[in-house]
Structure formats: C-alpha cells, structure tokens
C-alpha positions in Angstrom: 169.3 -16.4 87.8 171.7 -19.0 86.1 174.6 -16.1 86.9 174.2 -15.8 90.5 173.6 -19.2 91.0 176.9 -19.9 89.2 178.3 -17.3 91.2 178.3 -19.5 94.5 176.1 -18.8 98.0 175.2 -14.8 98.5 175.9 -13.5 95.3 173.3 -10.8 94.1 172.3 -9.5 90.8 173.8 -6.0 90.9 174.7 -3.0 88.7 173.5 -2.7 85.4 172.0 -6.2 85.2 169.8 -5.7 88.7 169.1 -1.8 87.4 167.1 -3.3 84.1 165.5 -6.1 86.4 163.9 -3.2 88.6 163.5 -1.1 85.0 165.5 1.3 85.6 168.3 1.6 83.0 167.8 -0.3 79.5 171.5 -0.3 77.9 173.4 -3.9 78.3 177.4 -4.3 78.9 177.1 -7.7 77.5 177.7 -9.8 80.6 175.3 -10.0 83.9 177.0 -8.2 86.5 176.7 -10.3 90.3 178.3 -8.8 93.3 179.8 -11.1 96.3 182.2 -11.5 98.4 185.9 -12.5 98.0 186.6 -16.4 97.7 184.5 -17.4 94.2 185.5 -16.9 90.9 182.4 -16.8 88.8 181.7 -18.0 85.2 183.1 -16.1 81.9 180.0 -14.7 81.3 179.3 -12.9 84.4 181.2 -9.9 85.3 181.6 -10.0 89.1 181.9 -6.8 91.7 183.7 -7.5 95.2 181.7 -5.8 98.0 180.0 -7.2 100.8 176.3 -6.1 101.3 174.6 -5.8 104.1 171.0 -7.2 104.9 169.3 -4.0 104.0 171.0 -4.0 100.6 169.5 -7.2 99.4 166.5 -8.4 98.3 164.3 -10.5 96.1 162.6 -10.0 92.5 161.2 -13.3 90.6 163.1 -15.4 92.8 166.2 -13.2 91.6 168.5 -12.3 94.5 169.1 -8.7 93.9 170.1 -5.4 95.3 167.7 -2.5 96.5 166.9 -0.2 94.5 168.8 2.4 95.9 171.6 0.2 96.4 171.5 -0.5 92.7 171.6 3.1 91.3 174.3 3.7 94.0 176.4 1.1 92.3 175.2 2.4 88.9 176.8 5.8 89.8 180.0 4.2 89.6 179.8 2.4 85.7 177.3 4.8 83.8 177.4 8.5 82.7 175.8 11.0 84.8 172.9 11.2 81.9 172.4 7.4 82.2 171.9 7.6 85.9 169.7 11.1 86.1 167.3 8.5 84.1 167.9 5.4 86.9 167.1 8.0 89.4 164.0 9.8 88.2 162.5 6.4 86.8 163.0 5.6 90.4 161.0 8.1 91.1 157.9 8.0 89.2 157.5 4.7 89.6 157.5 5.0 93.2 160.1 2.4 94.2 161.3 3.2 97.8 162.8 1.2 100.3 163.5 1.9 104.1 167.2 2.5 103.6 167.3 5.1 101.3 170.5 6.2 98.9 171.2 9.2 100.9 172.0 6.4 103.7 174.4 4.5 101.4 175.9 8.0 100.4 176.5 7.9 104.7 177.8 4.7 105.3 179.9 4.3 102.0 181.1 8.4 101.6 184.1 7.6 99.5 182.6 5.0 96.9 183.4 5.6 93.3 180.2 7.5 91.9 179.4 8.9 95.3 180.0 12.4 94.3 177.9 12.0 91.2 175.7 10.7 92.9 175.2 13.4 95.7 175.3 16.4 93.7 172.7 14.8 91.3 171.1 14.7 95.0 171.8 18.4 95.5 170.9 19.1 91.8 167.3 18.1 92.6 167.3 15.7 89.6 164.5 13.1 91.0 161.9 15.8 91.0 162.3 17.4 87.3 161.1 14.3 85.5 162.5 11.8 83.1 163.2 11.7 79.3 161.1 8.9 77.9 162.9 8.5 74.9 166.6 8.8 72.7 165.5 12.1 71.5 164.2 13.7 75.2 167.9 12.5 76.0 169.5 14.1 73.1 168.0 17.3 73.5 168.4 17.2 77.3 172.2 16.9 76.4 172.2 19.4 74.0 170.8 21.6 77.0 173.6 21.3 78.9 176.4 21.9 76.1 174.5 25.3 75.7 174.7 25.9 79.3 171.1 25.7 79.3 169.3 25.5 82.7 167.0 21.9 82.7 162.9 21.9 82.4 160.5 20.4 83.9 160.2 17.0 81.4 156.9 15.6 80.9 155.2 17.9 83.3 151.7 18.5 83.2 150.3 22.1 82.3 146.9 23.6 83.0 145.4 26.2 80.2 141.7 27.2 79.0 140.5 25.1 81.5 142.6 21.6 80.1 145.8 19.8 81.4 148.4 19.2 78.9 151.8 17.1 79.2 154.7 19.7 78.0 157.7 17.7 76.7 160.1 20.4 78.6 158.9 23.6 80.5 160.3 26.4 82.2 158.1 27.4 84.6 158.7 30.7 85.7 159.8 31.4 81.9 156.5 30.6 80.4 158.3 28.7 78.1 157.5 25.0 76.6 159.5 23.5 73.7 157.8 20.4 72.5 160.2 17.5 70.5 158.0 16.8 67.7 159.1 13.0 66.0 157.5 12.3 63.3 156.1 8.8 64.3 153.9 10.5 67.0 153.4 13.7 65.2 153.4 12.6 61.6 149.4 11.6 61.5 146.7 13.9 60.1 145.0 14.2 63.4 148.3 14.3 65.3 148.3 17.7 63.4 145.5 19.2 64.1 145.6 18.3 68.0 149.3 20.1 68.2 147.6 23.0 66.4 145.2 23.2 68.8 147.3 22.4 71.5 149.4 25.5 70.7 146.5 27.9 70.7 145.3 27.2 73.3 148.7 27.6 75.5 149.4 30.5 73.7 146.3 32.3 74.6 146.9 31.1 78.1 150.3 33.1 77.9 152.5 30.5 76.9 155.6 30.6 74.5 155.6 27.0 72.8 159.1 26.3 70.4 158.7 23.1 68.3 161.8 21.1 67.6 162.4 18.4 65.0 165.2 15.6 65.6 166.5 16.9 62.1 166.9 20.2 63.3 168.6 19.4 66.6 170.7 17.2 64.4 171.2 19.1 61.4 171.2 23.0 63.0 172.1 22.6 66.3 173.8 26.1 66.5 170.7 27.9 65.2 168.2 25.7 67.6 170.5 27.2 70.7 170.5 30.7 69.0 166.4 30.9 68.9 166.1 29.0 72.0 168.8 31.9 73.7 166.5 34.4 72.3 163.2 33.6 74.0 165.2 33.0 77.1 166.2 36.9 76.6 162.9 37.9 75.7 161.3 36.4 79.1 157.1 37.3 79.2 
C-alpha cells in the first residue's frame, strides 16, 4: 500500500506484486511493481510500468488498489516464463477468480502487447483446464516433460477405481497411464507406505499403469526416467 500511495493518484499494484496479492504467482523481483500513468516518478523501491488502465482493469483487495485478475496475468505474460504463467493461469482457475472482462478481452483490445502471444497460445493450448503443479518438483517434472517432447497430463486430477476416487499426481487419460512424484516428506512415513501400496493395487486392477518417480531420479537419471516413461508410452493398454 505504502508503494502505490508513494506512487502519486491512480497508481495500481500490478505485475508480479498484484499476481502474489491475488495468489497467483509466489517468486518476488525484489521491488513492488505499480503501474500509472506518465507524469510521476515513484520511489527507489518500486519498479513502475507506464500504461494507462481502464476502469475495468482496476480494482480493490485490502484496501490495495490493484489490477484484475486477468489484467494481472496479462501483464505477467510479459515479465515471467511461460512455466511461471501456465501456474498464474491455472491457479486462476481452480480458485475460481473471474471477472466480467475476461483476458481473452485484453488479448482484443491490447493484440500487440508484449506477452500477448504467450499468452494466447497458452489460450489455444488449453492450459487452464489441465490443472496446476502444487509444488517445485510437479514443476520440475512438468519441464522435464516438455524437453522430452512429452505431451502434458492431467495434474492433480481425480481418478475413480474399485469403487474409490484417487488424486493422480499426472495422468494420461486415454493412455491409462499415471506417474505419481513420490517426495519423501509425504511419502516417507510408515503408513504413507502402505496407503501408496494399496493405492497402486487397486489402480492396477482397475487397468491402470502407475510409474513412481523420485526427485533423485528425475535429478540424478533423467535420461533413463524419459527412456521407461517412452516405453509405456509405446506400449499403450
């Protein structure tokens, strides 16, 4: 609040800095990033973007003057990796944060902003409806994905076998395939063990393929991970 108040009359949290206000992207630049219009210089520690928003861009959170969501992770398309804002979008998504003028609107009335293309064929790609990694190693492995030239799962999707509903770290569908990105501060435990065991049976019997992958392996073997992974891809059920 201090920052866009320093900033001078209309300035709005924006960017980075309004994306972890509305929860959507957690990694800080250092500074708190303001946009406004030309005509105030704002203080050292605030990094400030020239653009002038529109009513519909704009809004309130805490007291904060900040932009829409979708105006936010248009502007993050233009500062963050195309990784970084798959996970603004789809965190958009489940937690329901809509707004009348949606970014498919901005993508109209702003078509040659920097990030619009990213933006659009993330669109295209239908990102906001595969899910979201929760954590660094659901984001390392979907990376490791895409250097293989794998195509994406379904992350954190829910599964229905012998009559129980699981959550499948990443699934393929029409592949019958689930690989499940075992860390050993969730899956380390005694009971943790015997749950996964059962787990497994179950979806197996149920016609499932499940692959369990360690952060050490991913790390360690990467090459032989994308081999075995290639394989069941081959070898579809």
């Amino acid at each position: 609040m201090a920052a866009v108040l320093a900033c001078g009359p209309g300035a709005t949290l924006s960017h980075r800095s309004a994306a972890r206000l509305w929860g959507l992207h957690r990694a800080s630049n250092g500074s708190i990033e303001v946009t406004r219009a030309r005509g105030w210089r704002g203080p050292a520690a605030a990094k400030v973007h020239r653009a002038t928003l529109r009513a519909d861009e704009r809004t309130v959170v805490n007291g904060i003057p900040v932009t829409t969501v979708p105006r936010t992770i248009f502007d993050l398309a233009a500062v963050v990796s195309r990784q970084q804002l798959e996970r603004s979008l789809n965190e958009a998504e489940i937690r329901g944060l809509t707004d009348a003028l949606s970014i498919p609107n901005l993508l109209d009335r702003y078509p040659r902003r920097p990030g619009s293309a990213a933006l659009r064929a993330l669109l295209d790609d239908g990102a906001a409806s595969r899910g979201a990694p929760y954590n660094d190693f659901e984001e390392r492995f979907v990376a490791f994905l895409d250097r293989h030239s794998f195509p994406r799962p379904r992350l954190n999707a829910d599964v229905a076998a012998g009559g129980r509903f699981f959550s499948a770290d990443c699934l393929w569908h029409d592949r019958r395939l689930i690989v499940e990105l075992d860390g050993r501060a969730v899956h380390g435990t005694e009971q943790a063990f015997e749950k996964d065991r059962e787990r497994d049976r179950i979806l197996l019997t149920a016609g499932w393929r499940v692959l369990r992958v360690t952060w050490r392996q991913l790390h360690d073997d990467e090459v032989r991970v994308a081999a075995d992974l290639r394989l069941l891809f081959e070898h579809e059920r």
